[in-house]
C-alpha positions as CSV (number, residue, x, y, z in Angstrom):
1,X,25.9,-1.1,23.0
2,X,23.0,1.6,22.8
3,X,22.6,4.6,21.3
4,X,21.9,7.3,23.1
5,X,18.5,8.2,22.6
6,X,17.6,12.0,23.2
7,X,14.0,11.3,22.4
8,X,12.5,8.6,21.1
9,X,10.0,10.5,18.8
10,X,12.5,12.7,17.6
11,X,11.9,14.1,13.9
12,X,15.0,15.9,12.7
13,X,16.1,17.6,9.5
14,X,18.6,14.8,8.8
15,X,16.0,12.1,9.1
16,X,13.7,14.1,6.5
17,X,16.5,15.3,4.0
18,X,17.4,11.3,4.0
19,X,13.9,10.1,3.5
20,X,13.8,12.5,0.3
21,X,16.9,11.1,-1.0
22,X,15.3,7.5,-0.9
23,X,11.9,8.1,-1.8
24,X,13.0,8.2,-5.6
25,X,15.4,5.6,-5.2
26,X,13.0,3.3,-3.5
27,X,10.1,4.5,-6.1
28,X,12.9,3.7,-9.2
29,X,13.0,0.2,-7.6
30,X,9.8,-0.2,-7.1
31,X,9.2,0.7,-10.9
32,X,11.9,-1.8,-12.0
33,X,10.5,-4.9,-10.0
34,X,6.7,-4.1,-10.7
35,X,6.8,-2.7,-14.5
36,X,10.0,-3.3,-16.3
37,X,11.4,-6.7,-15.2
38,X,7.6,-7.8,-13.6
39,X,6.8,-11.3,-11.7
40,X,7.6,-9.5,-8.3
41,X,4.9,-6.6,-6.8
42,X,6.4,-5.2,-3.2
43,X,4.3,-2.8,-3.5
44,X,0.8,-5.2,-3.0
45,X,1.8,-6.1,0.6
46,X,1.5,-4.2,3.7
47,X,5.0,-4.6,5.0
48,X,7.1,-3.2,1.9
49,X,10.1,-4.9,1.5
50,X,12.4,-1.7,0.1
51,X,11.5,0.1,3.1
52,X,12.4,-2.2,5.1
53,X,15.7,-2.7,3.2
54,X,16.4,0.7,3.1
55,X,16.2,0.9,6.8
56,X,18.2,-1.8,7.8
57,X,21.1,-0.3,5.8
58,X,20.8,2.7,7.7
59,X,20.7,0.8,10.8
60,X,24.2,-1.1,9.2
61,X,25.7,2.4,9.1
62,X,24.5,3.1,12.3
63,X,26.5,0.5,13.5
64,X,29.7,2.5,12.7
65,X,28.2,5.8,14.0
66,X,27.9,4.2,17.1
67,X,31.6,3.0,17.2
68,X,32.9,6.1,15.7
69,X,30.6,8.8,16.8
70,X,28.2,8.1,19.0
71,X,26.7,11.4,19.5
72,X,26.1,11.4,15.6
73,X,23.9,7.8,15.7
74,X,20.6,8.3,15.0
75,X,17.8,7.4,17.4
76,X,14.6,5.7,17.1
77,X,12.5,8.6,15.8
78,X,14.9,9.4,13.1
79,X,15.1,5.7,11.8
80,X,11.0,5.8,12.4
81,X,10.8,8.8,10.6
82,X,12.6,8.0,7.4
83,X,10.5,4.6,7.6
84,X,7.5,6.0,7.3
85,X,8.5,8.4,4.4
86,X,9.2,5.8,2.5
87,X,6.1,3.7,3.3
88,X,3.5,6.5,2.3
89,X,5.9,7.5,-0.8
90,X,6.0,3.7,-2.0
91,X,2.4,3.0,-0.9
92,X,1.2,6.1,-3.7
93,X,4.1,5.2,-6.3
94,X,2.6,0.9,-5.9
95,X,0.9,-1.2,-8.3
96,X,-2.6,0.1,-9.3
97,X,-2.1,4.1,-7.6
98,X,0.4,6.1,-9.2
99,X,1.6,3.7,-11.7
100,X,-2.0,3.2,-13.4
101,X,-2.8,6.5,-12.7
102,X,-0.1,7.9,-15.2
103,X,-0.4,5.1,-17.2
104,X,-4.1,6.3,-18.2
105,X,-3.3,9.8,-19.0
106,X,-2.3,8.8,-22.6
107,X,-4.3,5.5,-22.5
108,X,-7.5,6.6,-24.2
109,X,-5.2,8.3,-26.9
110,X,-2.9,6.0,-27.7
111,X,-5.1,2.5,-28.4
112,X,-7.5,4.8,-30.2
113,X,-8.4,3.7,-33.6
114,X,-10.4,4.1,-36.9
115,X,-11.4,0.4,-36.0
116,X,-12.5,0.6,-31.9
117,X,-14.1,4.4,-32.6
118,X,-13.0,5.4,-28.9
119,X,-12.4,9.0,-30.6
120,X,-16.0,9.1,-31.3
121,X,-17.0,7.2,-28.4
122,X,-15.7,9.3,-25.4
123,X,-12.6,11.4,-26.5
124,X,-15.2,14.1,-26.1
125,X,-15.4,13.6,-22.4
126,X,-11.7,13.4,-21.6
127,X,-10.9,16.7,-20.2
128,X,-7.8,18.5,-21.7
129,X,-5.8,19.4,-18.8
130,X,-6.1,15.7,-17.3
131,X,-5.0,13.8,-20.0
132,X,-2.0,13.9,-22.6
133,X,-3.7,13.6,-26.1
134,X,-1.0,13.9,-28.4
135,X,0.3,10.3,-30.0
136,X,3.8,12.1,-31.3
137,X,3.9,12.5,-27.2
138,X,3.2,9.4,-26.1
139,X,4.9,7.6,-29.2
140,X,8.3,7.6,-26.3
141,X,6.2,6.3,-22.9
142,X,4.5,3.4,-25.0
143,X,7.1,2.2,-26.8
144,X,10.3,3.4,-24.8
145,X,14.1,4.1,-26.3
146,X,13.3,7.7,-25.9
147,X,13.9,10.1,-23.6
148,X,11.5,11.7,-21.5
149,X,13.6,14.8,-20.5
150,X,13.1,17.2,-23.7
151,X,11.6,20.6,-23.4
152,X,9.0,19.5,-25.8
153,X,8.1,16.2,-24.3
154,X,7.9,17.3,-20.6
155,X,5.3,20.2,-21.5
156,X,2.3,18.4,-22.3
157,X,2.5,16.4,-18.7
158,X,2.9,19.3,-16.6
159,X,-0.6,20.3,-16.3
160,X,-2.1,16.7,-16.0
161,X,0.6,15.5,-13.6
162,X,0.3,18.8,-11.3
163,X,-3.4,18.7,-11.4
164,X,-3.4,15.4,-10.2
165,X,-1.2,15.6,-7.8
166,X,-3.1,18.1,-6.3
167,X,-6.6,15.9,-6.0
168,X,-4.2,13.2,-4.9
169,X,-2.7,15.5,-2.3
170,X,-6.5,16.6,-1.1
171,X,-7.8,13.5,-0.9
172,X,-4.5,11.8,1.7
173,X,-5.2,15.1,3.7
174,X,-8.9,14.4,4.3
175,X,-8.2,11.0,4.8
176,X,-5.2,12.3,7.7
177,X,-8.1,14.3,9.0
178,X,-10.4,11.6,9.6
179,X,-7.6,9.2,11.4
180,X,-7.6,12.2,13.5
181,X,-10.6,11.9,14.7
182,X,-10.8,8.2,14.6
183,X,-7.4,8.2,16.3
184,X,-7.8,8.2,20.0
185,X,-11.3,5.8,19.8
186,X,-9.3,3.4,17.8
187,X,-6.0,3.2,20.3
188,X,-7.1,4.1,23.7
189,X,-10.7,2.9,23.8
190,X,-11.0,-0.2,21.5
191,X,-7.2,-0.6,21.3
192,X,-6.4,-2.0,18.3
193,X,-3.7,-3.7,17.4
194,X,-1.2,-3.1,14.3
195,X,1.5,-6.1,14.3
196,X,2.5,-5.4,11.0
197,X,4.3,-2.0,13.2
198,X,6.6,-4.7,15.5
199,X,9.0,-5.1,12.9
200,X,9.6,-1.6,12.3
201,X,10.0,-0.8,15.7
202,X,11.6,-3.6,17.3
203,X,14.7,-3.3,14.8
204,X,14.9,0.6,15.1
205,X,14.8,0.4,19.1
206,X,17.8,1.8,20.7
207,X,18.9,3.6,17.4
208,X,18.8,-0.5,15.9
209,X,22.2,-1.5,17.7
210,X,20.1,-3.5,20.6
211,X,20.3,-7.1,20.5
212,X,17.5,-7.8,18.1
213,X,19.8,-8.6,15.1
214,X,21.6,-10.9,17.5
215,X,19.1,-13.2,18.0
216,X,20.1,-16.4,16.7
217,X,16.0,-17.8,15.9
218,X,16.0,-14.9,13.5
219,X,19.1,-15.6,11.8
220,X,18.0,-19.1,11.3
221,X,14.7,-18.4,10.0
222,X,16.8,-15.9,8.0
223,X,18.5,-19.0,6.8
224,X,16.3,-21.2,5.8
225,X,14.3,-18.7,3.9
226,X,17.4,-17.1,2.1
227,X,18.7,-20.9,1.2
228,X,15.1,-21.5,-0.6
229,X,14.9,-18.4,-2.2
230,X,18.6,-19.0,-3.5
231,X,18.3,-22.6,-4.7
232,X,15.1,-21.5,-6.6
233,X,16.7,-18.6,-8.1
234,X,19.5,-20.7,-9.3
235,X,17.3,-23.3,-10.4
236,X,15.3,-21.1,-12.8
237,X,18.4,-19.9,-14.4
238,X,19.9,-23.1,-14.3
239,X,16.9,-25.9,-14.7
240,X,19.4,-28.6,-14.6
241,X,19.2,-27.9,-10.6
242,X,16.3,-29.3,-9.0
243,X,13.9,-26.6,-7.4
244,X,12.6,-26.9,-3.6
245,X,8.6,-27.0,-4.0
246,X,7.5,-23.8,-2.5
247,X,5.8,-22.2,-5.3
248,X,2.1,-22.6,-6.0
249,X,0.4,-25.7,-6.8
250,X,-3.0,-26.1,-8.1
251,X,-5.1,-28.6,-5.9
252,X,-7.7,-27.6,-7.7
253,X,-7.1,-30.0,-10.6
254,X,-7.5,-33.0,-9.1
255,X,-11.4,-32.5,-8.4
256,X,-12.7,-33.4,-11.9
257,X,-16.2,-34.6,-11.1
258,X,-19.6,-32.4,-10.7
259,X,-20.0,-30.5,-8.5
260,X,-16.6,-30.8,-7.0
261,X,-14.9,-29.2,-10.4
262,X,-16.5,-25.6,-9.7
263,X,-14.1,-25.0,-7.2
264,X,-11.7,-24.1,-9.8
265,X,-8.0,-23.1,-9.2
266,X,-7.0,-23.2,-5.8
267,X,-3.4,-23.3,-5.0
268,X,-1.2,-24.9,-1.9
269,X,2.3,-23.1,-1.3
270,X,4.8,-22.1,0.6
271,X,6.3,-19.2,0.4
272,X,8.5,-18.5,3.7
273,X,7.6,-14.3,3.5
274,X,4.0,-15.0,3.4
275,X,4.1,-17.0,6.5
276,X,6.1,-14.6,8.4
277,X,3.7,-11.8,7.0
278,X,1.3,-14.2,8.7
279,X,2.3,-13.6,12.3
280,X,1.8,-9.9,12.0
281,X,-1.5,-10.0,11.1
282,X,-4.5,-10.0,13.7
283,X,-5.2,-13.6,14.4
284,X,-9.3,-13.2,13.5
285,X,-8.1,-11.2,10.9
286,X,-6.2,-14.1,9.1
287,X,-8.6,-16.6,9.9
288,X,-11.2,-14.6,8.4
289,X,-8.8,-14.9,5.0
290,X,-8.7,-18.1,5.1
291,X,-12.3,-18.9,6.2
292,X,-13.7,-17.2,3.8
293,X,-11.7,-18.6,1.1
294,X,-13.0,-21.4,1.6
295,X,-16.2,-20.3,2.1
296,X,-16.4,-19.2,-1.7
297,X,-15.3,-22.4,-2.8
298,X,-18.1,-23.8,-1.0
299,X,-20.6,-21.7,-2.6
300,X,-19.3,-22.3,-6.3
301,X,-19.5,-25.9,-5.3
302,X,-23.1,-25.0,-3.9
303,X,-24.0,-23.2,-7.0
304,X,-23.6,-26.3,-9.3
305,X,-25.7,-28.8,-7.0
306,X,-28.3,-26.4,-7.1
307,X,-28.3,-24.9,-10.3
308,X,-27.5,-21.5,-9.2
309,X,-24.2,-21.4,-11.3
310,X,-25.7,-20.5,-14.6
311,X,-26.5,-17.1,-13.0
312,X,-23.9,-14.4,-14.5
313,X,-21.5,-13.9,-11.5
314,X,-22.4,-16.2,-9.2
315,X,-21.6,-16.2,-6.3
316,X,-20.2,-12.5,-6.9
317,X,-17.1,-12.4,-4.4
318,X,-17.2,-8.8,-5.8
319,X,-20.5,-7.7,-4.2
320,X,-19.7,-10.2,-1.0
321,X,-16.8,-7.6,-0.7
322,X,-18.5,-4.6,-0.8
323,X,-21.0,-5.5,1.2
324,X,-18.5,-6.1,3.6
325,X,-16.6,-3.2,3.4
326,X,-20.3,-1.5,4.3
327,X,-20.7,-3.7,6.9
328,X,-17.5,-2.5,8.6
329,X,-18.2,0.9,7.9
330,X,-21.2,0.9,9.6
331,X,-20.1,-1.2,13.0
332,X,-17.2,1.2,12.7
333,X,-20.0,4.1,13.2
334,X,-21.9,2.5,15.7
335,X,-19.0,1.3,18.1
336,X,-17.5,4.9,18.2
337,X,-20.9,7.1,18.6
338,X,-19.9,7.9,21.6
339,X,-16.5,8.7,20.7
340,X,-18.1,11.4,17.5
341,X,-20.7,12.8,20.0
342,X,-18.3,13.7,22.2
343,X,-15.7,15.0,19.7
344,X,-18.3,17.1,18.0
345,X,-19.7,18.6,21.7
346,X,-15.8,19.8,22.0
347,X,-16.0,21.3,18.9
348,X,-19.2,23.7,18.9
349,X,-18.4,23.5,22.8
350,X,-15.2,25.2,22.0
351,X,-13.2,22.5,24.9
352,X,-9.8,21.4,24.9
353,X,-9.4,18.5,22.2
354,X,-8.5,15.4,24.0
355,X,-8.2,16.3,27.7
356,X,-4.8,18.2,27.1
357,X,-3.1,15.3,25.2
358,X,-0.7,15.9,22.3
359,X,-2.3,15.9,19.6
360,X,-1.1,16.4,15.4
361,X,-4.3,18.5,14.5
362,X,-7.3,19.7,16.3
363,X,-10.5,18.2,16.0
364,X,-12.0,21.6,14.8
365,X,-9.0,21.9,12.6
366,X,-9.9,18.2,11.5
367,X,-13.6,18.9,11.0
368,X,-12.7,22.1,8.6
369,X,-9.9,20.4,6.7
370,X,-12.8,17.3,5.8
371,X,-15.4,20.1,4.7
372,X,-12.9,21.6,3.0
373,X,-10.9,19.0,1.1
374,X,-14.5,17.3,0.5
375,X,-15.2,20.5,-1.9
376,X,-12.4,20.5,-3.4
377,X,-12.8,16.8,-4.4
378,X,-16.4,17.5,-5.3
379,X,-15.4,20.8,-7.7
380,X,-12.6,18.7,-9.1
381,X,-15.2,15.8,-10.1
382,X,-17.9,18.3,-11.6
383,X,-14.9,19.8,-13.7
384,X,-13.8,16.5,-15.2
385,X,-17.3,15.7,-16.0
386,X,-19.0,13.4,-13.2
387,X,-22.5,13.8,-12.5
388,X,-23.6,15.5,-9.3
């Protein structure tokens, strides 16, 4: 059984009113896992599990639609569509975006004492209309058993929150504007590939009623993984049953002699989700995660045999990282200069974008919408207080 698929990019008022229906219900999960009960973080990896969840129930209901009404089903653009809604609203509501932002509005306020000085120290360069300063405010967000929906506690955080939302709103379309530029180097010349997409669209195709969810590998992988994640659940609300040994386990404990100690903790485990995660991520890609690991255990290791260790920071994984992050940037630029040359010829050129392809936004469009967003984030940084 298949659902009849009208177009398979189809974006429909349906799919959008349900993809702001969940958004809040997948962010109000989120919230609980991640800051109220803690210990699980969805939000950290790429493939987030509520949007995937939430999905997969509509492609349950689908099911029905199918039976029932079939000209009703949705297709694979709808499903798509709702899928990415809730990616991008649940990527900006994860762990360390959204959540510290509006954490830090209040933070400076709050944990400032006669003892620390921070009123004296930098309350004077906290702008007004970013932050929330009053502590009979914040008394209900730090402490909680209060509610958040009085006139006189909702005021003070509609300037901050709007204003932020703005920057934040400026700074995802800039960063749309460059993928469209980027966009046709990246996919029809170098051809990248983004396996962390199959999933999405292998269990959305044909409106999700093809025979993926009848294949009977998945189900057993399915299996097994649900079974460990069960017994270990049960096991740490019931200790008297025995646990299966997935979780982490510190090799790094049994190296106790120089130099061999530096390497510090460095766990083993096993986690079913983290392996599949593993198969949808380009092959060098994950090996250069793993190599490099490794590689920094080497060069604490290294540090100790030849004294290099007492250095604060060594081997500074921190600056390794941004250094690589400049090195990608760079061989980014240089790999599509050809690519930039000519999109920049069609633009003073006046020529059709991209040889008559479909295309979200013009690269002139693209070009202006960078400049422009680029000045508002610059304006918005003098205001708060940030050097030129």
């Amino acid at each position: 059984m298949q659902v009849k698929q009208k177009s398979r990019s189809t974006v429909t008022l349906r799919a959008l009113f349900i993809g702001v229906i969940l958004i809040p219900l997948n962010a109000y999960w989120v919230i609980q896992l991640e800051m109220v009960w803690g210990g699980t973080y969805p939000s950290t990896i790429t493939l987030l599990m509520p949007a995937v969840f939430s999905v997969s129930a509509l492609i349950s209901v689908n099911f029905l639609l199918a039976l029932l009404w079939p000209q009703s089903a949705f297709n694979q653009g709808e499903l798509l569509t709702v899928y990415v809604m809730l990616t991008v609203g649940l990527a900006l509501n994860g762990c360390d975006v959204l959540q510290t932002l509006v954490h830090l509005l209040g933070t400076g306020f709050w944990y400032a004492t006669a003892e620390n000085e921070w009123a004296d120290l930098f309350h004077s360069y906290l702008p007004k209309w970013l932050t929330v300063e009053a502590k009979s405010i914040l008394i209900g967000f730090f402490r909680g058993d209060s509610n958040f929906y009085q006139p006189e506690i909702i005021k003070p955080w509609i300037l901050p929150l709007t204003i932020w939302l703005g920057f934040i709103s400026v700074l995802l379309f800039v960063m749309i504007c460059i993928n469209v530029i980027m966009r046709r180097q990246w996919i029809e010349k170098e051809k990248l590939a983004y396996p962390v997409i199959q999933l999405p669209l292998a269990i959305t195709e044909g409106g999700g009623v093809t025979g993926f969810f009848s294949n009977r590998i998945l189900w057993t992988g399915f299996a097994i993984a649900a079974m460990i994640n069960i017994i270990n659940g049960f096991s740490y609300l019931y200790p008297q049953i025995p646990s299966l040994p997935v979780k982490h386990h510190n090799i790094g404990q049994y190296f106790t002699e120089r130099p061999w100690n530096a390497i510090g903790w460095m766990p083993v485990s096993f986690y079913p989700f983290a392996i599949g995660l593993g198969f949808l991520i380009p092959l060098d890609l994950c090996f250069s995660c793993w190599f490099f690991y490794l590689f920094w255990k080497v060069e604490r290791v290294m540090g100790v045999i030849t004294g290099w260790q007492s250095i604060p920071g060594f081997p500074f994984p921190g600056q390794q990282m941004s250094g690589v992050w400049i090195g990608l940037f760079g061989f980014a630029m240089w790999t599509s200069r050809y690519h930039l040359k000519n999109v920049f010829i069609r633009i003073f050129l006046k020529k059709e974008d991209v040889d008559g392809l479909s295309v979200p936004m013009k690269y002139r469009t693209a070009i202006l919408g960078i400049i422009a967003g680029l000045g508002i984030i610059t304006f918005f940084s003098a205001k708060a207080g940030m050097s030129a």
